[in-house]
BAMAR-165667 format. One line per field, with one value per residue (C-alpha): x, y, z. Coordinates in Angstrom, 2 decimals. Example, Ala and Ser with C-alpha at 12.3 -4.5 7.8 and 13.67 -1.06 7.14 Angstrom:
<rs>
c1 <- 12.30,13.67;
c2 <- -4.50,-1.06;
c3 <- 7.80,7.14;
</rs>
This chain:
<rs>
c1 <- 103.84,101.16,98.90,95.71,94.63,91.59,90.64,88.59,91.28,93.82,92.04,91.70,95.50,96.70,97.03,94.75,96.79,98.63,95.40,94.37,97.97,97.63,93.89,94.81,97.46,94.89,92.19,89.99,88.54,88.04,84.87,85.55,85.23,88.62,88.32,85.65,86.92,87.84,90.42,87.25,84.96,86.36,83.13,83.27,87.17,85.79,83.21,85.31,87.42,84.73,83.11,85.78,86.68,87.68,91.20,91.60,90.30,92.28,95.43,94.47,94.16,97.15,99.23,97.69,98.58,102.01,102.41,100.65,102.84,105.63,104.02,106.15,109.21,110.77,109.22,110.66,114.04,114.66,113.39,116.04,118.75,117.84,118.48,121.46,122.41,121.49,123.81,122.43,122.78,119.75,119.10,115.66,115.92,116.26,113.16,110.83,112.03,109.03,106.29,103.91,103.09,104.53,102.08,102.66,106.71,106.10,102.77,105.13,108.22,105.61,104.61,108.07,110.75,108.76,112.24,113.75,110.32,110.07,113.21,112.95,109.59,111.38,114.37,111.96,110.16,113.22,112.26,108.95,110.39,113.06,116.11,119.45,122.89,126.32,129.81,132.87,131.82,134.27,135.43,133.85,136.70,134.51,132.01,128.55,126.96,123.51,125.21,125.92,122.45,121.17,123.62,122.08,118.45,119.15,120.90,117.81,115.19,116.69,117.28,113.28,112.47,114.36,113.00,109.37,108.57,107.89,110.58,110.38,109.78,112.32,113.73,116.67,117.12,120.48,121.54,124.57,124.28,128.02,129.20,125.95,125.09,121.43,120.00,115.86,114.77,111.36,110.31,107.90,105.23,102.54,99.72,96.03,92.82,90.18,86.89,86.90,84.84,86.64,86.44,82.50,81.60,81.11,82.31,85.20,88.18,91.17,94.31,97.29,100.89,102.22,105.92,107.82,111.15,114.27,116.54,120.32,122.00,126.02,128.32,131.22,133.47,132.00,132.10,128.36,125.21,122.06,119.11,115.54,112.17,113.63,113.95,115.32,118.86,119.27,117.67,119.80,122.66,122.06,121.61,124.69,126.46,124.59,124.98,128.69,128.89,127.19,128.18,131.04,132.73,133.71,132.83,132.27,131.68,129.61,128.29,131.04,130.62,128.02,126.92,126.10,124.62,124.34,121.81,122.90,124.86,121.19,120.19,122.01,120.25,124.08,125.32,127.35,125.97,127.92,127.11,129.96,131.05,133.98,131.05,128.33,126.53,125.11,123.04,121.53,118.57,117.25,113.69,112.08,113.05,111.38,111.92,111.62,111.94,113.80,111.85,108.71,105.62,103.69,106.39,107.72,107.04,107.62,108.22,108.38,108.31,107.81,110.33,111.14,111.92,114.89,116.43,116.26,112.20,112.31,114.10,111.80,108.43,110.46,111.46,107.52,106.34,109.32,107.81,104.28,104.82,107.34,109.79,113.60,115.68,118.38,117.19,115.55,116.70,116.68,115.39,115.15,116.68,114.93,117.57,117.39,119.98,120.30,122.78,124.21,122.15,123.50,124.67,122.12,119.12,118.38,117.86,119.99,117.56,117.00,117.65,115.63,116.57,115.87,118.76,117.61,119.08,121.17,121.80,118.53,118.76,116.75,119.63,120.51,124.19,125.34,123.38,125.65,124.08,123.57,127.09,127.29,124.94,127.01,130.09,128.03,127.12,130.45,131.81,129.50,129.97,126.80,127.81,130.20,130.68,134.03,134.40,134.45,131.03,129.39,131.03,129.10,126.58,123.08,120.85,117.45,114.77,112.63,109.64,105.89,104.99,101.42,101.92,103.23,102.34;
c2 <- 104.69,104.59,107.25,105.43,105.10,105.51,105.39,109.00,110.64,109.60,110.41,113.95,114.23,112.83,115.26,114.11,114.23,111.21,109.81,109.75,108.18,105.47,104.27,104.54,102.33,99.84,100.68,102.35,105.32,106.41,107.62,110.73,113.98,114.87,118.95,119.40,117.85,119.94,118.57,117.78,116.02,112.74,110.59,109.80,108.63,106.96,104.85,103.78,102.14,100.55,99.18,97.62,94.01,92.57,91.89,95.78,97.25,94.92,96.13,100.25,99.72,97.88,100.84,103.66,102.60,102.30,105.42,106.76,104.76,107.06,110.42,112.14,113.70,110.90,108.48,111.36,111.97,107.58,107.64,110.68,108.60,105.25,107.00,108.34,104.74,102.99,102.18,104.51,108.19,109.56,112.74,112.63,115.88,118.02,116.29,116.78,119.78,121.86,119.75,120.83,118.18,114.81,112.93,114.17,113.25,109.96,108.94,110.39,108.54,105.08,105.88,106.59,104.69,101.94,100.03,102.72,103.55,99.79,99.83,102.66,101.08,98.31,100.65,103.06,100.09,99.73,103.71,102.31,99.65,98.73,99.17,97.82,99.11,97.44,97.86,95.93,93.56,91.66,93.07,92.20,90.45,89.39,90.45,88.84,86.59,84.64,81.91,84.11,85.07,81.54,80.84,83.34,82.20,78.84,79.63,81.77,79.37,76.41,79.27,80.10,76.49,75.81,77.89,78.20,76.28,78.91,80.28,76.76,78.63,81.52,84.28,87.06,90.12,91.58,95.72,97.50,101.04,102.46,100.89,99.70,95.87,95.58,92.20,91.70,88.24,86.87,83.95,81.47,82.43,80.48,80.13,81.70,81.33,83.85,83.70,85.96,86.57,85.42,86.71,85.19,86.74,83.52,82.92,80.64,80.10,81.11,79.64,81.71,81.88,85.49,86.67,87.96,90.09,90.17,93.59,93.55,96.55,96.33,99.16,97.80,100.79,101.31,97.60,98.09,95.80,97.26,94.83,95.60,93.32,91.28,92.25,90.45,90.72,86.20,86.60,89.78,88.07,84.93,87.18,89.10,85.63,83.95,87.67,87.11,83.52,83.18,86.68,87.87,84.59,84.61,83.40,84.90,83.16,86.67,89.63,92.50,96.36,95.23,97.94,96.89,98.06,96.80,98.63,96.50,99.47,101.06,99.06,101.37,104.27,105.81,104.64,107.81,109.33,112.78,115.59,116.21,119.56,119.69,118.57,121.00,118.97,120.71,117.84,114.21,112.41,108.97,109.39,106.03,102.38,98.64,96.24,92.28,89.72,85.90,83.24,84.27,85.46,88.79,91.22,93.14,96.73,100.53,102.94,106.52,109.53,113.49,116.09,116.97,112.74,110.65,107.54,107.40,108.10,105.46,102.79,103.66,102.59,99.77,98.61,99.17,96.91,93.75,94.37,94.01,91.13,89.96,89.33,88.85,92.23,89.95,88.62,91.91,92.94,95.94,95.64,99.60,102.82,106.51,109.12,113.55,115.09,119.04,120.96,124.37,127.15,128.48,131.86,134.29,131.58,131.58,127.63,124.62,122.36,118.89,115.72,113.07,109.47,105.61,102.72,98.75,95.88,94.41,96.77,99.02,102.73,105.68,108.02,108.89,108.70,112.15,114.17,116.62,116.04,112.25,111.75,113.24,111.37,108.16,109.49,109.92,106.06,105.27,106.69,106.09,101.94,101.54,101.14,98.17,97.68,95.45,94.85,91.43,92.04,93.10,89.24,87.24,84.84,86.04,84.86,82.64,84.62,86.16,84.85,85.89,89.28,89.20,93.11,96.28,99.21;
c3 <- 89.55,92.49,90.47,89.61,86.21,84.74,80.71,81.15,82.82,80.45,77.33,78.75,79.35,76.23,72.97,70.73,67.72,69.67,70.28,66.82,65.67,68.12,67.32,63.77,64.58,65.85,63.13,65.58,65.24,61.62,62.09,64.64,63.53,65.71,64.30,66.46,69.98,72.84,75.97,77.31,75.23,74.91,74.91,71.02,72.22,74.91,73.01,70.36,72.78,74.38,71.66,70.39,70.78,73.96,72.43,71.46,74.41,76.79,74.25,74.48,78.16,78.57,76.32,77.90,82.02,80.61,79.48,82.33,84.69,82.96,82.28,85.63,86.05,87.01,83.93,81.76,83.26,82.91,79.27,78.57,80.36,78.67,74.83,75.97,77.56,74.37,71.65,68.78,71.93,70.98,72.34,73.28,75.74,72.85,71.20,74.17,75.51,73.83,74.58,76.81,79.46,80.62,78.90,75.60,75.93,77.14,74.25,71.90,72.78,72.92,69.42,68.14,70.17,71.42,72.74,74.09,76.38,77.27,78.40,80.70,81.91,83.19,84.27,85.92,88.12,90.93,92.07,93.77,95.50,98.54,97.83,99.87,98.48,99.81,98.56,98.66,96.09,93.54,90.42,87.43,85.12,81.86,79.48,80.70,78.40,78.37,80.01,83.09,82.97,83.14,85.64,87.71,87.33,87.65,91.16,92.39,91.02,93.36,96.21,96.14,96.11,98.89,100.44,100.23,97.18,94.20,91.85,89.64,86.12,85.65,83.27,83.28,81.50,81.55,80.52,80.37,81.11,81.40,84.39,85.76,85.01,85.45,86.06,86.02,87.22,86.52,88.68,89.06,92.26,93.99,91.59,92.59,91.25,90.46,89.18,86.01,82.71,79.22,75.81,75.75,78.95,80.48,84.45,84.89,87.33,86.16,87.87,86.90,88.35,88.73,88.48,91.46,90.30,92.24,90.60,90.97,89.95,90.31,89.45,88.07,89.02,92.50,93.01,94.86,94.23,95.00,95.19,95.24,95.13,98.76,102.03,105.30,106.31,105.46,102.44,101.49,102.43,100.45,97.26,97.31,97.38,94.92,92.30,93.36,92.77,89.33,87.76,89.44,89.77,92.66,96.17,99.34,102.62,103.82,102.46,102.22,103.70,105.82,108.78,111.78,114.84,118.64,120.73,123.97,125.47,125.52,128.43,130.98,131.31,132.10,128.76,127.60,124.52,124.80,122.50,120.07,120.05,116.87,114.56,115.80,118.08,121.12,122.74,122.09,123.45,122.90,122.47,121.09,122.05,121.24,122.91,123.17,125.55,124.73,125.59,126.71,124.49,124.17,125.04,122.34,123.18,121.61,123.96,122.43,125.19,124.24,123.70,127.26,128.14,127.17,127.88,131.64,131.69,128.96,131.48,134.28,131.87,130.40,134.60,135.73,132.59,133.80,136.93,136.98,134.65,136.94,133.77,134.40,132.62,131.77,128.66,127.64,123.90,122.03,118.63,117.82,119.33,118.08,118.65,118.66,117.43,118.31,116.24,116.94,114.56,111.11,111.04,111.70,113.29,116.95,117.03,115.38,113.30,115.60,113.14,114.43,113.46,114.10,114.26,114.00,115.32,112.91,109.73,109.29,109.75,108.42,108.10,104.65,102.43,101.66,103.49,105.75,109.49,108.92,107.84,111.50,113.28,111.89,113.54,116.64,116.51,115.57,119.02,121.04,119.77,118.68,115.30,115.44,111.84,111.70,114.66,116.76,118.30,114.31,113.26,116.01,115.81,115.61,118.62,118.00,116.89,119.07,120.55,118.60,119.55,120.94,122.39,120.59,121.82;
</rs>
């Protein structure tokens, strides 16, 4: 969805025997000769449109991003999956397996199953964004109803203004897909103001007050909630309970499965990070840290050294900085550790691939599920304790938050 659209390069993409459907639709343009039209001589197309009213053209416009937004492989592959999710199981791979581009599967689903493609629109929108997955969650013991859905907006409209003061107006959509339980919530945001042109051309200021979505996607037979459209481990956290209070009926004092990390060991530059040899591991290096300081402001500083450096040249930059600002090491915090990985080769390679990967003070990690050597690099933080998940130390308090940053290098 981060392809730009324009109305010329659309028209030029889009078969015009769809094009001629859809304007007809709209009673526009019955007076091209479309026999004579080549891929690229959409000018008469282009001028219909744009002579139009402002009401049509801002409705063409409108239709055409969205079925730009989904004219990819992935806009495709959700509007397959969303007829076979449906009630009715229509087939829709069959039906656009001989088309010839992903334009003319997705104008041609818009023009013929115009629920099942705004579905998928709205399906398809979580892809773009952040997404944080956790497990452990309650079971789901009822059918949701609307009631459960105004449960939940009610409980994230008086979260939001709480909070920061938006979120007062508010909506939910609610899908079943199998075992997934999809929940869209529309809220209230700040309101703007822009200076635009109405229908008449004339200049006014337009004060308008635009949606912000928060996406929960549990899996009823996994028992995991993935949430996307938030971000920050509080707010997170105060999601998953409110999604488990209002839908899943039932209360929890803390999120479930959550990972956590502790980076403190990382402040001895001894700290033993051994290579581990049964999983194909032949050596590991800490490459990358950031660091803060409590209680003073204008250190927080990344430190990232090059391939032939590790921890201990990282300690003596981090010791130089503490002392020519003559800042106590004691209440120096790590915030983010950058580790090398260097595995033994496959069968018939000289050299092992290096996996190269970052850990975050308190959950964040860029290491992927279900990928072979990150399942291994987990294991790695498991023993060397950095990943503390369950543990006494991952169920302490957080400390106060850290002073402004005024210096990141």
């Amino acid at each position: 969805m981060s392809r730009q659209y324009s109305l010329r390069n659309f028209l030029r993409r889009a078969p015009q025997a769809l094009l001629r459907d859809y304007l007809a639709q709209q009673g526009l343009g019955n007076d091209i000769d479309w026999k004579y039209l080549t891929p690229n001589n959409v000018e008469p197309v282009f001028s219909v449109i744009r002579e139009a009213d402002a009401a049509a053209q801002e409705r063409t416009n409108l239709a055409f991003q969205e079925i730009h937004d989904m004219a990819d492989e992935s806009g495709i592959l959700t509007i397959i999956q969303e007829a076979k999710d449906c009630g009715d199981e229509i087939d829709l791979a069959e039906a656009l397996k001989e088309m010839s581009c992903c334009y003319e599967k997705a104008f041609w689903v818009f023009l013929n199953h115009p629920t099942i493609f705004s579905t998928a629109r709205i399906i398809d929108i979580p892809n773009d964004r952040r997404t944080t997955k956790r497990g452990g969650f309650p079971p789901l013991t009822y059918e949701p109803d609307d009631a459960a859905k105004d449960k939940l907006g009610r409980a994230l409209s008086e979260f939001y203004l709480k909070k920061d003061g938006r979120g007062q107006g508010y909506k939910v959509d609610y899908y079943r897909r199998g075992d997934k339980h999809l929940y869209y919530a529309y809220l209230e945001g700040f309101a703007h103001s822009n200076l635009v042109y109405d229908e008449n051309h004339e200049l006014r200021n337009d004060i308008y007050r635009p949606a912000f979505e928060i996406i929960f996607r549990y899996n009823s037979a996994e028992r995991t909630l993935e949430i996307s459209g938030a971000s920050g481990k509080r707010i997170i956290n105060e999601l998953q309970m409110i999604f488990s209070e209002t839908i899943l009926k039932h209360h929890i004092e803390t999120p479930p499965d959550v990972v956590v990390f502790d980076l403190t060991s990382l402040r001895d530059r001894d700290v033993d990070l051994s290579p581990a040899p049964d999983l194909g591991i032949r050596s590991t290096r800490v490459k990358k840290l950031k660091v803060s300081l409590w209680g003073r402001q204008g250190i927080n500083v990344t430190i990232d050294v090059g391939s032939n450096y590790g921890l201990s040249d990282i300690h003596d930059i981090i010791d130089a900085i503490l002392e020519s600002q003559r800042l106590p090491s004691d209440k120096l915090e790590i915030k983010q550790a950058g580790f090398q990985l260097g595995f033994e080769p496959e069968p018939g390679k000289k050299k092992g691939r290096p996996r190269s990967f970052s850990v975050s003070h308190p959950e964040a990690t860029s290491l992927k599920d279900g990928v072979a050597h990150d399942e291994k690099a987990r294991k790695c933080l498991k023993k060397w304790k950095i990943d503390v998940s369950g543990t006494a130390e991952g169920c302490a308090a957080e400390p106060p938050l850290a002073a402004q940053s005024l210096l990141d290098y």
